[in-house]
N, C-alpha and C positions, 0 to 999 in steps of 0.2 A: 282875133276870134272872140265872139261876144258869147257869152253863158248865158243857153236858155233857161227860163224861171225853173222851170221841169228837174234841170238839172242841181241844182243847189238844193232841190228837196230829196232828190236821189243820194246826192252828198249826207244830205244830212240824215237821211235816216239808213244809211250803211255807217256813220260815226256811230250813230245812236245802238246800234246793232254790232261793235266789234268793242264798243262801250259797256252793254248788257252782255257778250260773251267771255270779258275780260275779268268783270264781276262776280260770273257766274264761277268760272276757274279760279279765281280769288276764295272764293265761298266753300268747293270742294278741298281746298289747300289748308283752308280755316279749321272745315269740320274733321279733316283726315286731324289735323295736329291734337283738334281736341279729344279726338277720341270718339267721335258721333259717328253715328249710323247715317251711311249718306243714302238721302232718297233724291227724288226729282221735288216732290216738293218742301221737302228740307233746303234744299239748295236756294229752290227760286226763293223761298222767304228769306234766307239769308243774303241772298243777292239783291232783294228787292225788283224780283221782275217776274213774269205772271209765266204757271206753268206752260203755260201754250209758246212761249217764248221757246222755254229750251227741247220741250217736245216738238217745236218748228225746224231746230238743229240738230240732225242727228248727231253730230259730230260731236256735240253737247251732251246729251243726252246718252253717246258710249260713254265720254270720260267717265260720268258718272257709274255709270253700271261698272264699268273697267277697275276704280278706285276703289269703289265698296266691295267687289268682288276681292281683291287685291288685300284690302284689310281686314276682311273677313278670312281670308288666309293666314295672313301674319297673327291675326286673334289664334283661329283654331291651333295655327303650329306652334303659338307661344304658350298655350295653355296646356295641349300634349306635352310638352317637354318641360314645365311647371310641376304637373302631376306626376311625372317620372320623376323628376330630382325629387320631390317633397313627399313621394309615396318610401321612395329606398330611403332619403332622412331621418322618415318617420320610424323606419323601420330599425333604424341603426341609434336613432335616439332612445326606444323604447326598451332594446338589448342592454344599451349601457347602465340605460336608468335601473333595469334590473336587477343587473350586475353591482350595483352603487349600490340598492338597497340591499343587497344578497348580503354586501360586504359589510353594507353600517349592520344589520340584526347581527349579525357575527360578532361585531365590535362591541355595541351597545351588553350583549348578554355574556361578554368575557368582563367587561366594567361591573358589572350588577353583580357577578361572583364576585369581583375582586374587591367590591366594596361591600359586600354583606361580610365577605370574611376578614376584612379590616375593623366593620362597626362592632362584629361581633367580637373580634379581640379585645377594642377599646373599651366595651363596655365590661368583659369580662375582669382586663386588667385595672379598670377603674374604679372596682367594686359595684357597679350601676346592680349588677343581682347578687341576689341573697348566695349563700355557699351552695345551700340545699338545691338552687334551681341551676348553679352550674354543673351540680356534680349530677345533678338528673339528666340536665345536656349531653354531659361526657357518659353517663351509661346509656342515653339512647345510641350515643353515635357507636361504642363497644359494644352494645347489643347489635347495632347494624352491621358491622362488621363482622360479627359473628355470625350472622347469621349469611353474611356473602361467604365467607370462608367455607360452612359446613355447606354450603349448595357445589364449592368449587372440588370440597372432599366427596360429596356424592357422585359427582359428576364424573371426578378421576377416580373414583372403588368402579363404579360399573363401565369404565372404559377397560380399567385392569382387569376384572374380571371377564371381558367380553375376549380380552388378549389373551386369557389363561384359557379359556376354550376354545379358540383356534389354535395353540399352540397345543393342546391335548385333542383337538382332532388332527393337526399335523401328526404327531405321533403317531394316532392308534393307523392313520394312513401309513405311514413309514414303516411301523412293524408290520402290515398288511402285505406291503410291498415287496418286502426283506422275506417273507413268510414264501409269495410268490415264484421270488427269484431263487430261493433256495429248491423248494419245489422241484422247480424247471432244469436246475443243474445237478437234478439227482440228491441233491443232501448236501451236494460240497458246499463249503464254507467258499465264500467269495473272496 
């Protein structure tokens, strides 16, 4: 059987055509890896063959749509669940960090007392001040104490005293009462 001419140019442009389809599927496998936005004529420049090619193919022209739509999903569903983990992180970093700093001002201003009251001993017992300005020292800090003490005596007189008038209006209540029930049972003594 002899091959008419007709036919070897049928051959050859159905190679030529499963040649540019195999390209083209090469090219959406390319831009999915990399990470591109697949279009149709994204594809055909990558493929090197002219949009009319793969809009000739529908079959072509789904993958595309199929692929893009596909990683358009794995996008959107990977970045929902990015913003979840990274929004609660955020949130549980920002607690800690809080709490870390809650703790170091706690620490840092238990240091700062315990080092004023070290420098100030040092220089006390070093002789660093004159007698006059330590003994001035020690009468401001016994003036201050004095004067917490008489706030703590004022505070316990009118606490006392506020106790000594309810316990003398318990009374004058109790004789009132006793006055009552005597009263009521004629005179007798209870």
């Amino acid at each position: 059987m002899r091959s008419e001419p007709g036919d070897a140019l049928h051959r050859a442009r159905r190679l030529s055509s499963q040649r540019k389809a195999a390209l083209v599927l090469a090219a959406i496998q390319a831009g999915l890896q990399r990470g591109q936005a697949l279009t149709v004529a994204g594809v055909a420049r990558e493929a090197g063959v002219g949009r009319k090619f793969i809009y000739d193919h529908p079959d072509l022209r789904a993958e595309i749509e199929l692929k893009a739509a596909q990683a358009a999903q794995r996008q959107g569903n990977d970045m929902i669940a990015s913003a979840r983990v990274s929004g609660a992180s955020l949130r549980a970093d920002l607690e800690n960090t809080r709490a870390q700093a809650h703790r170091l001002q706690r620490q840092v201003r238990a240091l700062e007392a315990r080092l004023s009251q070290l420098e100030g001993g040092r220089l006390i017992a070093g002789g660093a001040f004159p007698q006059e300005v330590v003994a001035d020292l020690a009468d401001q800090r016994l003036a201050h104490q004095i004067v917490e003490l008489e706030l703590q005596v004022f505070s316990l007189t009118a606490a006392l005293r506020g106790t000594n008038e309810e316990l003398d209006a318990a009374r004058l209540i109790n004789r009132e009462l006793m006055q009552q029930a005597n009263r009521a049972n004629g005179g007798n003594l209870i």
